[in-house]
N, C-alpha and C positions, 0 to 999 in steps of 0.2 A: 504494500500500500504506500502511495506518496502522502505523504506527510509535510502540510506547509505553514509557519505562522503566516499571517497577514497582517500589518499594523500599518496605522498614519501615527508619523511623530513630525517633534516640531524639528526645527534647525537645530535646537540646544537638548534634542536626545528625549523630549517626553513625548509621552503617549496620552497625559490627563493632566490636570494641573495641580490634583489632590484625589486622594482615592475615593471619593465620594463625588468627583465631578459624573453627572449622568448626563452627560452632553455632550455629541458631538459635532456643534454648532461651527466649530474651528477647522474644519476638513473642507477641503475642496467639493466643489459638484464632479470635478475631476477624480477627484479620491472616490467618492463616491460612488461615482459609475465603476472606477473597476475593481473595487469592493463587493458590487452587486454584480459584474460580471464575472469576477474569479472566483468565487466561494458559491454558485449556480452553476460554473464547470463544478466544481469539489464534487454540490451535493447533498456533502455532508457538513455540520459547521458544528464546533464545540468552542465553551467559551463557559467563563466563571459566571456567577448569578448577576455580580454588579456589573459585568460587559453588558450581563443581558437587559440589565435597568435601563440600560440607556439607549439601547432600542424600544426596548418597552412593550414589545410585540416579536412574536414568533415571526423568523426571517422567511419571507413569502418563500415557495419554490425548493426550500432545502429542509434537510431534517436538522433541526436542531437539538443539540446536548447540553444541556448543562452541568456543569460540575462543581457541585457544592457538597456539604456535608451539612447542611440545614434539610429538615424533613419539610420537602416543600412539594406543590403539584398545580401546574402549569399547566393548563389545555394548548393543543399543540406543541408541547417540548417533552424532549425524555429528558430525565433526570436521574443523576448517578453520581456514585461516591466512587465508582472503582477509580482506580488505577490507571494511569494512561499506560503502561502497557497493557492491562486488561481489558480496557476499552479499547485499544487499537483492534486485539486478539481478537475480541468479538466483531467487531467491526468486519473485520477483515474476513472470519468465517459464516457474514451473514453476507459476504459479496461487494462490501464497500472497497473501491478504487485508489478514492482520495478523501481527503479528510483535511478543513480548513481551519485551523485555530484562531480563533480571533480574538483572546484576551480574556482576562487584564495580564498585569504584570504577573500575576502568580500563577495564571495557568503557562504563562508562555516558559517560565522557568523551569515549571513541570515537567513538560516536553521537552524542552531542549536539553535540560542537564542528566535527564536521560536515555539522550540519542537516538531521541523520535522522531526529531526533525531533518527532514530532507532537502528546504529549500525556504528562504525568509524574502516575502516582497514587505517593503516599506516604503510606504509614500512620503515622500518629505515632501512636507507645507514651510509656508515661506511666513516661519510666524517662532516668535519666542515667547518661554513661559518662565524663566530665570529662573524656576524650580518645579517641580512637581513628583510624576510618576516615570519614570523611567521605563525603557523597553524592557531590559535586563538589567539586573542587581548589579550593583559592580565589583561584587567578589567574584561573577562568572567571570569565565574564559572560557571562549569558543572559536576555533577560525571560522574565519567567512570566505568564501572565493566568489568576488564582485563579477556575476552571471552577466548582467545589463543595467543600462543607467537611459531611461526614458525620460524626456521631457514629456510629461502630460501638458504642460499646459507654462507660460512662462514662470509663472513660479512655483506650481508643482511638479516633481521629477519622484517618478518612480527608482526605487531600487532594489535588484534581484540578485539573491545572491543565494549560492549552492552551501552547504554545512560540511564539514571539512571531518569526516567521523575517524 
């Protein structure tokens, strides 16, 4: 199964301005659209409970995951405490392809620290927050090998990059 985070951050490395931001008001319509066209290739889309606040509705078109450890129940979402390797394993023996992570900070660390990820698009918006929520923690270390660098738009640029395992 491919395995990919997706995140918009700013120029100075955040993803949110505070882990309680439920807003993604600060993203391009550029980000946007290929947020909503790469994660409807996936599929499939997993993501923490407060990623999910801030869409606030189940993502049209894709099966949604969440992954929480709060006993919660959503119309239109599954919801689960496993394991991202155990939820990959499932995923994967019920036929799933691809699988798109979309956040916050702590599922994305989930995954990548370990070695679930196979591939990170990040939109950089042309916008600073002087602090907040970071992509990854910065005790990680992970290589990246920089796949493609896309202008969407003049000041949003996508960036692709392969997981170095």
């Amino acid at each position: 199964m491919k395995v990919f985070i997706i995140a918009a951050e700013t120029k100075d490395g955040f993803i949110a301005k505070s882990t309680e931001q439920n807003s993604m008001d600060w993203t391009s319509s550029e980000d946007k659209k290929f947020f909503v066209e790469k994660t409807k290739e996936a599929g499939v889309v997993v993501m923490g409970r407060k990623t999910y606040d801030t869409f606030g509705k189940p993502l049209k078109d894709r099966r949604n995951i969440i992954m929480t450890r709060q006993d919660i129940e959503i119309p239109g979402v599954e919801i689960t405490n496993e394991t991202p390797e155990d939820l990959i394993s499932r995923l994967e023996s019920e036929g799933v392809t691809q699988l798109a992570v979309c956040g916050g900070a702590e599922i994305y660390k989930l995954f990548m620290e370990n070695g679930l990820i196979d591939e990170v698009f990040i939109t950089q918006e042309n916008i600073e927050f002087g602090d907040g929520v970071p992509l990854f923690s910065p005790e990680m270390r992970q290589k990246l090998e920089l796949i493609s660098s896309t202008n969407l738009s003049p000041n949003t640029i996508l960036l692709k990059y392969g997981v170095k395992k």
